[in-house]
C-alpha positions in Angstrom: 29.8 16.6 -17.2 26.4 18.0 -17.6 26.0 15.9 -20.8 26.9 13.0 -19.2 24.0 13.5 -16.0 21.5 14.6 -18.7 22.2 10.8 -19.7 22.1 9.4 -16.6 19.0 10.7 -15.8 17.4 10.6 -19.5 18.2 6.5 -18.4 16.9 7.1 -15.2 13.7 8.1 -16.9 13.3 5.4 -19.1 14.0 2.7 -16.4 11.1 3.8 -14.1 8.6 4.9 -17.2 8.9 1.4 -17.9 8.4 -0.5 -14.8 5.5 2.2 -14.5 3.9 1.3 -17.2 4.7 -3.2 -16.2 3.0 -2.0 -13.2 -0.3 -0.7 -14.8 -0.4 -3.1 -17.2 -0.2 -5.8 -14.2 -3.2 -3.6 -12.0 -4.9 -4.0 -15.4 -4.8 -7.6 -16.0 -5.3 -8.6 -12.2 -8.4 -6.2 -11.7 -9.5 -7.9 -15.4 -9.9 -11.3 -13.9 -11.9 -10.3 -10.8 -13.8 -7.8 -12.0 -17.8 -9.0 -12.6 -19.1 -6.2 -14.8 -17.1 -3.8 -17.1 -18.6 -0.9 -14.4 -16.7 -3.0 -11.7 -13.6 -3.1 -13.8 -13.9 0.4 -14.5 -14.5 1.8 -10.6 -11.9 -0.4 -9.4 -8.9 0.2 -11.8 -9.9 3.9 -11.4 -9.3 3.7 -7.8 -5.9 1.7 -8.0 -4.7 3.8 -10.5 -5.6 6.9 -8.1 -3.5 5.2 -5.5 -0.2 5.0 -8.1 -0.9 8.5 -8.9 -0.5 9.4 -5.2 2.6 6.7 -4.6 3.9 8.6 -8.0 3.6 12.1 -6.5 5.6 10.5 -3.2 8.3 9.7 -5.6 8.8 12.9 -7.0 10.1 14.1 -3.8 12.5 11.7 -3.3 14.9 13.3 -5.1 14.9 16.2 -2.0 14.0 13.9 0.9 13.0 10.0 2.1 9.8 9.5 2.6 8.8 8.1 5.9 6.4 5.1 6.6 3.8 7.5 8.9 4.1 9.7 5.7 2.8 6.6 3.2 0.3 5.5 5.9 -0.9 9.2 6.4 -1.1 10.2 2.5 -2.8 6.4 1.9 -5.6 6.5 4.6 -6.5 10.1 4.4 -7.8 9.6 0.7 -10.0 7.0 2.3 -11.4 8.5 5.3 -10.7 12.5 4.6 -8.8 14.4 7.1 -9.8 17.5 9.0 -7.2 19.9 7.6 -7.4 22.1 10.5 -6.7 19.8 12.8 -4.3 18.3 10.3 -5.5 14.8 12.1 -6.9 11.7 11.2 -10.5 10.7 13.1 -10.4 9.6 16.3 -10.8 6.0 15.2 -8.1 6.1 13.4 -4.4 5.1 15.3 -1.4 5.3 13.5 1.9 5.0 15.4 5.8 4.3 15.2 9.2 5.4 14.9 10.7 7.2 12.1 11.8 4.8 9.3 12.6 6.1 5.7 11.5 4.4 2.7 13.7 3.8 -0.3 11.6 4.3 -3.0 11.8 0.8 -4.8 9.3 -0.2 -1.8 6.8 2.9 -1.6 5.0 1.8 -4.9 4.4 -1.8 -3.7 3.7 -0.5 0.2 1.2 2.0 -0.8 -0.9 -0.4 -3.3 -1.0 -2.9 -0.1 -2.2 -0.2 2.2 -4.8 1.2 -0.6 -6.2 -2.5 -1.3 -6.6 -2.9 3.1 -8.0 0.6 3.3 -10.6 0.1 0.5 -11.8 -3.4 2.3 -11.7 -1.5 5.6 -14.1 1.0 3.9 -16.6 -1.6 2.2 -16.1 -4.1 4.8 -14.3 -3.2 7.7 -13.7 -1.0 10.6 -13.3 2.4 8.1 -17.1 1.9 7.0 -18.7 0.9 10.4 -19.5 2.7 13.1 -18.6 1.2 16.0 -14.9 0.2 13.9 -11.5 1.0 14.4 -8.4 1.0 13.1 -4.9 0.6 14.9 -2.0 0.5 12.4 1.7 0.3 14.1 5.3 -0.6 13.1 8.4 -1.2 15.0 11.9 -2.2 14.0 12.9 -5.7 14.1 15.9 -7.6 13.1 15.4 -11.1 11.4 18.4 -12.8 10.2 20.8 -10.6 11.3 19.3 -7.4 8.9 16.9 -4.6 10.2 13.4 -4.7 9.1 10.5 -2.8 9.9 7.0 -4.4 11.3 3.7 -3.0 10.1 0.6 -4.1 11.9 -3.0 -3.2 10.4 -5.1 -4.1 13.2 -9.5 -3.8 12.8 -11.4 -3.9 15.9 -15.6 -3.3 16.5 -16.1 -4.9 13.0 -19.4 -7.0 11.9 -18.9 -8.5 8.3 -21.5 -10.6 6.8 -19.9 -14.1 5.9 -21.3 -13.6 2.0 -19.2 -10.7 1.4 -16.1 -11.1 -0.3 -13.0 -9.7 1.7 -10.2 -7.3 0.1 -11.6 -6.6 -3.5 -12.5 -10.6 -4.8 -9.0 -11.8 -3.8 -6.8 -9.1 -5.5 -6.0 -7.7 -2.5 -5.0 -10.6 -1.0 -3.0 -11.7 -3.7 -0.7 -8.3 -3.5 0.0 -9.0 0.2 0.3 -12.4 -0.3 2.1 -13.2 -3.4 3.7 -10.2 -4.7 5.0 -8.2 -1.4 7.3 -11.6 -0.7 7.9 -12.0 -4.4 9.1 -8.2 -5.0 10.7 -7.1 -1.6 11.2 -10.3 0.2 8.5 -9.6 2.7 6.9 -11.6 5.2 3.3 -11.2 5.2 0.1 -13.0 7.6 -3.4 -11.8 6.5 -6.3 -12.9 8.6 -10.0 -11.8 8.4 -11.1 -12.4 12.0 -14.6 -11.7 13.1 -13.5 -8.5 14.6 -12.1 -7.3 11.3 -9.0 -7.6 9.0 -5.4 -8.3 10.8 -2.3 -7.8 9.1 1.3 -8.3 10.0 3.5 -7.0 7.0 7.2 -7.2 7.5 10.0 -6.2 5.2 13.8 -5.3 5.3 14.3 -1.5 5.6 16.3 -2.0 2.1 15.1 -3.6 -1.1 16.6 -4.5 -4.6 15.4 -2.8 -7.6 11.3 -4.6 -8.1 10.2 -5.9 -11.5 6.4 -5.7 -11.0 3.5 -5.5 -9.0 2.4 -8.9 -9.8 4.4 -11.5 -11.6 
């Protein structure tokens, strides 16, 4: 018996080493395209491969309990902004809000590089980097055709954003939420940069089949 779960998780193993390793290699080729200088390539990969490192370190503890949606949200926007570790609170412009709603962890690796790409615009662009910004991000359960699904809204408010400045990291960003969320969990997604700052409307089912890639 213990031969045969040393096998099921030497498998185990393999299966997610692999899709790890699709997954870079997709960050890798998609930051490639949009990346000006190799310095740009460089900083940005860095930073997306910081964000898998954090997802990764999410993961490990799924084996002992589900990870929650605040918990993603929290871990994701606190490597952005910092957090007061006293308080053990996010700034005061800074909202994040809704129920409890565990993650399977086929979703939290596609979920947390969404959230990294939005945070990183909100930083360079949005309401994270301005004063007079801020940031409202909520969820709520839904049900669309018949199955439960969860609703995140990334909501940017007090923003100014000069119309030569390229939203969400050259398009990358907006590629993830746009192409591959639907493609890999069957999400629906609606991104609009408003002149008050970024909205997004994210929805997915609160169960997902097993994802190929980041980006097909």
């Amino acid at each position: 018996m213990l031969q045969d779960r040393q096998l099921v998780l030497l498998a185990e193993l393999q299966h997610r080493t692999r899709n790890l390793l699709a997954i870079v290699q997709a960050i890798s080729r998609q930051t490639q395209r949009r990346s000006g200088t190799i310095a740009d390539f460089s900083r940005e990969f860095e930073d997306r491969l910081r964000a898998l490192s954090r997802v990764q370190g999410l993961l490990a503890r799924t084996e002992h309990e589900p990870i929650d949606l605040q918990t993603l949200v929290e871990t994701e926007i606190s490597a952005h902004v910092g957090q007061d570790t006293e308080a053990g609170s996010l700034p005061d412009k800074v909202v994040i809000s809704g129920p409890y709603v565990p993650l399977p962890s086929t979703s939290l690796q596609a979920l947390a590089l969404a959230l990294h790409e939005l945070a990183t615009n909100a930083v360079k662009y949005g309401a994270l980097g301005q004063p007079t910004g801020r940031l409202t991000i909520e969820w709520e359960l839904v049900e669309r055709d018949g199955l439960p699904h969860v609703a995140l809204h990334w909501r940017e408010e007090g923003v100014t954003r000069p119309e030569a400045e390229a939203p969400l990291r050259q398009g990358y960003g907006m590629e993830l939420i746009r192409r591959a969320l639907p493609y890999q969990l069957g999400a629906k997604t609606d991104l609009q940069f408003l002149p008050q700052g970024v909205s997004c409307t994210i929805v997915v089912p609160t169960a997902f089949p097993e994802p190929s890639q980041v980006l097909p």
